[in-house]
C-alpha positions in Angstrom: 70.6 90.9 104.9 74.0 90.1 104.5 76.3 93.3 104.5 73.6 95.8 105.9 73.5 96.9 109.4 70.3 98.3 109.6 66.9 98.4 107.9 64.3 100.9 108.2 62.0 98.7 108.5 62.3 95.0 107.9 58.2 95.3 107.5 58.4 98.0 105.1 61.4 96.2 102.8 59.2 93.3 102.6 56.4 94.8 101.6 58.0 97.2 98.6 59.5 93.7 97.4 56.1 92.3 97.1 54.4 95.0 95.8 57.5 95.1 93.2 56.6 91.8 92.1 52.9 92.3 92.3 53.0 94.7 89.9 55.8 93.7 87.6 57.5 97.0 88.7 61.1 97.8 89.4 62.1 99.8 92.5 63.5 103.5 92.6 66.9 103.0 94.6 68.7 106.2 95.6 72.3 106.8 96.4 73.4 110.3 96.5 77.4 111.2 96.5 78.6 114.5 97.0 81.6 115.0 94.5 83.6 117.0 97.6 87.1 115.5 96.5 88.3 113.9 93.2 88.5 109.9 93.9 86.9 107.2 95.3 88.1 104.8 97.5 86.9 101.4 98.8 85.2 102.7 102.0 83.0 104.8 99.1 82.4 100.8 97.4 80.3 99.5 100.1 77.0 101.3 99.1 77.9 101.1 95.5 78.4 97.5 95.4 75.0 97.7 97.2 73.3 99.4 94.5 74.8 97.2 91.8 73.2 94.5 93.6 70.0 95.6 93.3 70.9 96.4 89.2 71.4 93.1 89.5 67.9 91.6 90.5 66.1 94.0 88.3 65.6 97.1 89.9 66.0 101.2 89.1 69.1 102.4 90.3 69.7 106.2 90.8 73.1 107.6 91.5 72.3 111.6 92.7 75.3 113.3 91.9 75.1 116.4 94.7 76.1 119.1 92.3 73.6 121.5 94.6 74.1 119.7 97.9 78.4 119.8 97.4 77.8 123.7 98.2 77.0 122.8 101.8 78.9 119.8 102.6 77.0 117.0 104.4 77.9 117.7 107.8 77.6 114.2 109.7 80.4 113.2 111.6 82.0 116.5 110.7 83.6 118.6 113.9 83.4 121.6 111.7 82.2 123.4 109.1 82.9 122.2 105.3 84.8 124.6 103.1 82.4 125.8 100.2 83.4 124.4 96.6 82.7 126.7 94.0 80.6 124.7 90.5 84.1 124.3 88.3 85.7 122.3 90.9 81.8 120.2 92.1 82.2 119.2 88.2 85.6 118.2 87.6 85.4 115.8 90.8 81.9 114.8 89.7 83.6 113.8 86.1 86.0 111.9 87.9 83.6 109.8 90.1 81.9 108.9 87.0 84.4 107.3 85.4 85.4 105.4 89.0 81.8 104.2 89.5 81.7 102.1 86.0 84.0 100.2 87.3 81.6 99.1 90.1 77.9 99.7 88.6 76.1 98.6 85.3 74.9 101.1 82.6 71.9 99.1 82.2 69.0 100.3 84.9 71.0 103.3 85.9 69.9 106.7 86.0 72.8 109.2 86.6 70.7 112.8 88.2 72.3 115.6 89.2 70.3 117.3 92.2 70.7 120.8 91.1 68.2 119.7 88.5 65.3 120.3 90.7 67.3 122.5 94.0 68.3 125.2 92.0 64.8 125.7 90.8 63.0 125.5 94.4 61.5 128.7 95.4 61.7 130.1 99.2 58.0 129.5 99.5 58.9 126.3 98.9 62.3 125.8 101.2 60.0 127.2 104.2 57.7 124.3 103.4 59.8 122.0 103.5 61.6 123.4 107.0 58.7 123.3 108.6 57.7 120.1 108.7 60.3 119.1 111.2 60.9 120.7 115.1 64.4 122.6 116.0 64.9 119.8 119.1 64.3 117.0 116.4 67.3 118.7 114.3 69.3 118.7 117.5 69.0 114.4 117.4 71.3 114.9 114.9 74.5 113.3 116.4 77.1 115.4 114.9 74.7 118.5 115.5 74.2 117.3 119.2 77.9 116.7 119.8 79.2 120.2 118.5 76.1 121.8 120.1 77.4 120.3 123.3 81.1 121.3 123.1 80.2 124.8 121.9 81.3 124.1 118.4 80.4 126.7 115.7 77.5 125.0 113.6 76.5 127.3 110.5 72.9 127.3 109.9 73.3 126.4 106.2 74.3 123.1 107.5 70.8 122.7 109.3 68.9 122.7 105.9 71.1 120.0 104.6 69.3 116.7 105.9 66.4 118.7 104.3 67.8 118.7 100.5 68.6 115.3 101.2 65.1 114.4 102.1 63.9 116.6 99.2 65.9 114.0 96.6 63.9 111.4 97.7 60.8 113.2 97.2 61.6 114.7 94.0 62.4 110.9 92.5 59.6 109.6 94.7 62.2 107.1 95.6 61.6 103.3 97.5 64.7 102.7 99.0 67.9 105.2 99.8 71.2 103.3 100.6 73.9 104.9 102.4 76.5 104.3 105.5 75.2 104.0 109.2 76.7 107.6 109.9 73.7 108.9 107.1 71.2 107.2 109.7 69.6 110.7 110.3 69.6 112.0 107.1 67.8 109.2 105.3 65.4 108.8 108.4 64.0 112.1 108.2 63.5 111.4 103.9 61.0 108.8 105.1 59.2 111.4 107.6 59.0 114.2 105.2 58.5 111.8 102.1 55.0 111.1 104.4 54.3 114.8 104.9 54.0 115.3 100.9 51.9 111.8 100.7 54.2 109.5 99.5 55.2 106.3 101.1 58.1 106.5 103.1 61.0 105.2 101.6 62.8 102.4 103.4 66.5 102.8 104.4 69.3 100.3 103.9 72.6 101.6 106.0 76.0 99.9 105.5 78.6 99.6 107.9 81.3 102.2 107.4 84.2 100.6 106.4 87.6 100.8 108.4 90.8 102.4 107.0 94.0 100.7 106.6 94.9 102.2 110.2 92.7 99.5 111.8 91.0 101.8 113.7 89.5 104.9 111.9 87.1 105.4 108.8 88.8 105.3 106.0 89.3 108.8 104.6 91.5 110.4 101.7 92.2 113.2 104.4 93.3 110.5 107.0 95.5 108.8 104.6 94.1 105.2 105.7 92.5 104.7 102.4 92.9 102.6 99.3 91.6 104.9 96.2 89.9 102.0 93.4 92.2 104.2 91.1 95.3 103.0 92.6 97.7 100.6 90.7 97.7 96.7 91.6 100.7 97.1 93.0 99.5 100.1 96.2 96.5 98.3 96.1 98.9 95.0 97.5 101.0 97.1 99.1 98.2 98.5 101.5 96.4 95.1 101.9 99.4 93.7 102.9 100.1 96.1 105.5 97.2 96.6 106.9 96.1 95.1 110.8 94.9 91.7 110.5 91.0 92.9 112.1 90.2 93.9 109.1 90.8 91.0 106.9 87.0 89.9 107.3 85.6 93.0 107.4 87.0 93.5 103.8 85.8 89.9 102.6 82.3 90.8 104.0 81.9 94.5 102.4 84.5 94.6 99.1 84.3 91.7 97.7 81.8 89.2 96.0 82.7 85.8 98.6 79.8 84.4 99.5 79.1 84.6 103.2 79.5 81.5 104.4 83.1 81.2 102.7 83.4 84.3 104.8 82.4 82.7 108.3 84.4 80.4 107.5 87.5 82.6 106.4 86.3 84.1 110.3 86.5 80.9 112.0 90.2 80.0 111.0 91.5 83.6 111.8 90.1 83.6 115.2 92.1 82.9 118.0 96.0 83.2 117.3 95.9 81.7 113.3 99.4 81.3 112.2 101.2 84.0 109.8 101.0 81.8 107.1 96.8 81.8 107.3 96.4 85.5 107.0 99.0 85.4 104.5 97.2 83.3 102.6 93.7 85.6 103.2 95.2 88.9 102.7 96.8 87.6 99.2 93.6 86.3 98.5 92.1 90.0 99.1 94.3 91.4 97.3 93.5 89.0 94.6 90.0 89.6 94.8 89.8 93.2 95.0 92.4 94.3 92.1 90.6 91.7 90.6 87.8 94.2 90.5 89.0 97.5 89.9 92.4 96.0 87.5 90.7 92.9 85.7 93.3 91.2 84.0 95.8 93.0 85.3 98.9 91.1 87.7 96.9 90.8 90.1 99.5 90.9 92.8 101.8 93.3 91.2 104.6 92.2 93.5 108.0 92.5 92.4 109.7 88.8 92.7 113.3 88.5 93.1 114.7 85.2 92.7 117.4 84.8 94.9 120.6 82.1 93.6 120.9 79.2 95.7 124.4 79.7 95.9 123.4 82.2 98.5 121.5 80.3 100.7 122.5 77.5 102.4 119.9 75.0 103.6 117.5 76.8 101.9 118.3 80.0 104.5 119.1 83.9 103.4 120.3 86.2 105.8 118.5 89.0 106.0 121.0 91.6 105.6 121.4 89.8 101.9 118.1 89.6 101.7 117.6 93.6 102.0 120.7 94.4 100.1 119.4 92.3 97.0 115.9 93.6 97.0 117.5 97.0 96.7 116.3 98.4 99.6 119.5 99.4 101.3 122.6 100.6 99.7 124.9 99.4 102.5 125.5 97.2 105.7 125.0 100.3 107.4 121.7 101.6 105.8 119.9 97.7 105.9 121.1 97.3 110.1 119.4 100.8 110.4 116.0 99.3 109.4 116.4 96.9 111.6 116.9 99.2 114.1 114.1 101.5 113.3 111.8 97.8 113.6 111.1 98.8 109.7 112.0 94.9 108.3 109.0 92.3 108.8 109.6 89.1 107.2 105.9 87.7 106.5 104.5 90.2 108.4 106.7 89.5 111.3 109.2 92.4 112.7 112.7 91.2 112.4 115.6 93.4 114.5 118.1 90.6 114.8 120.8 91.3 112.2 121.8 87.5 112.4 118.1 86.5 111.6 117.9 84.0 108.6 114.6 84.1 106.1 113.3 80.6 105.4 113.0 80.1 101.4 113.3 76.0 101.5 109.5 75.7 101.9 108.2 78.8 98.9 108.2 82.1 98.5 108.3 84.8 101.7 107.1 88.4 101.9 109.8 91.0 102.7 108.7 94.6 103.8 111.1 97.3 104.6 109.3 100.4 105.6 105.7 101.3 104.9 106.3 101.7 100.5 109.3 98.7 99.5 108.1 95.5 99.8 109.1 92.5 97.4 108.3 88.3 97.3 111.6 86.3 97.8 112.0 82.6 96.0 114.9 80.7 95.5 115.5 80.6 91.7 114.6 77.5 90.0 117.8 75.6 88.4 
């Protein structure tokens, strides 16, 4: 399935689909969010352009907002423990992912829960019921559990009992499939066994890959500051497309936008190799286009300022770039501008520039200037 990483089981997803159509009846798909910060950002889109699809063929969507489960913090791939959010703050950022997931999902065949419906009500009769149905050692499986077990990092036993409020969701809305990111591999895994040990068939698990940040190398994360929030203007949106390493460009295509995938192979098959700057030019502007496309609809899509440079100062169809800085406004002298260029803060398409003598091409269209990680602006000769 294109976009997925893994499916728990490719048997069991078969046979729900058939026995959806069989008996004219739409599946329960689950995706739980913990409101934990204020925004969104694209790494959160994956799994909720997931879920739209399935809106999409006919199906029940359920977005679980964790207003019960945001008290613990999920703790996969967390090195420590979360710091506890106290209700006020769970449901100003669960106000604000509301109004960020229209953006992605339909209001028709979409239920919006909030898990403290049925978790604040569970009695400790019941919470030891559901703990015992699963081993101490099959806790422990738990990669981030394992690791910080194994470097003698402090693990809170609160955060034990969370895979198991995430379990009980998908018994509480009897659910068929849970989506989610390959890091909730665990969590969702042991849904199905304990959906089995309250005789219900086991749900079946769709995980996502989890979507790199604009560093090229880590998950993108709000605390990492490698993120792109579906909030931001067109114009940071750009900005941070532009600038990010070129690995991710297919990546992006595959998991944040609606190009089909065998545009997207082929978008693969003409950046591989050494492609010139002008190819993944041309792909990251068309990102750019297609994600603010998204999130901004009729908006500039770009959002790039454009200065128009006379041609009285360029000859051949060449700007220095000294002029070229000093007319964007990025430098207030000589001085300032030749620092840049020191500092290997000027790339001209992408490319670093240092030489003070270099001269920017405009004869053949417009060219991409960055100076720094925030000013960047679209140079063009200006039309006589």
């Amino acid at each position: 399935m294109w976009g997925v990483e893994t499916v728990l089981t490719p048997e069991d997803l078969k046979a729900r689909i058939l026995s959806s159509e069989k008996e004219k009846r739409p599946l329960i798909v689950k995706l739980g969010v913990d409101p934990t910060a204020p925004d969104i950002h694209l790494g959160h889109t994956v799994v909720l352009r997931k879920l739209r699809q399935f809106q999409d063929l006919g199906h029940q969507a359920v977005l679980i907002i964790g207003g019960f489960t945001s008290r613990i913090g999920d703790p996969s791939g967390k090195s420590k423990t979360r710091p506890a959010l106290d209700d006020t703050e769970i449901k100003k950022n669960a106000d604000t992912y509301l109004q960020q997931v229209e953006k992605i999902l339909t209001k028709e065949r979409l239920r919006i829960v909030d898990n403290r419906e049925w978790l604040d009500s569970l009695s400790l009769k019941e919470v030891i019921k559901l703990l015992s149905h699963a081993t101490l050692s099959k806790i422990l499986e738990h990669n981030t559990f394992k690791e910080r077990f194994r470097e003698t990092s402090s693990i809170r036993m609160h955060e034990f009992i969370y895979p198991f409020l995430q379990a009980y969701d998908s018994i509480f809305l009897k659910s068929d499939i849970e989506l989610g990111g390959t890091d909730q591999l665990f969590n969702i895994a042991l849904g199905r066994e304990l959906q089995k040990e309250y005789g219900q068939n086991p749900q079946c698990a769709l995980l996502m890959p989890v979507l790199v940040g604009t560093d090229g190398v880590q998950k993108m994360s709000k605390s990492l500051g490698n993120y792109i929030g579906v909030s931001e203007s067109p114009k940071v949106m750009a900005q941070k497309l532009l600038n990010m390493p070129d690995i991710n460009i297919v990546p992006y295509f595959q998991l944040l936008t609606p190009v089909p995938e065998e545009e997207v192979k082929q978008i693969e098959k003409e950046l591989s190799g050494k492609p010139a700057t002008d190819i993944i030019l041309k792909y990251k502007n068309r990102l750019i286009e297609e994600i603010t496309g998204i999130y901004h609809p009729g908006a500039n899509l770009h959002s790039v300022d454009i200065i128009e440079v006379p041609s009285v100062d360029c000859e051949n169809g060449k700007l220095g770039i000294m002029k070229a800085i000093s007319i964007s406004g990025f430098a207030q002298s000589n001085r300032e501008a030749f620092q840049y260029l020191q500092s290997n803060a000027v790339r001209v398409n992408q490319e670093v520039v240092k030489d003070k003598n270099h001269l920017i091409d405009l004869s053949k269209g417009p060219v991409q200037l960055n100076v720094g990680k925030k000013k960047f602006v679209s140079l063009e000769i200006r039309k006589s």
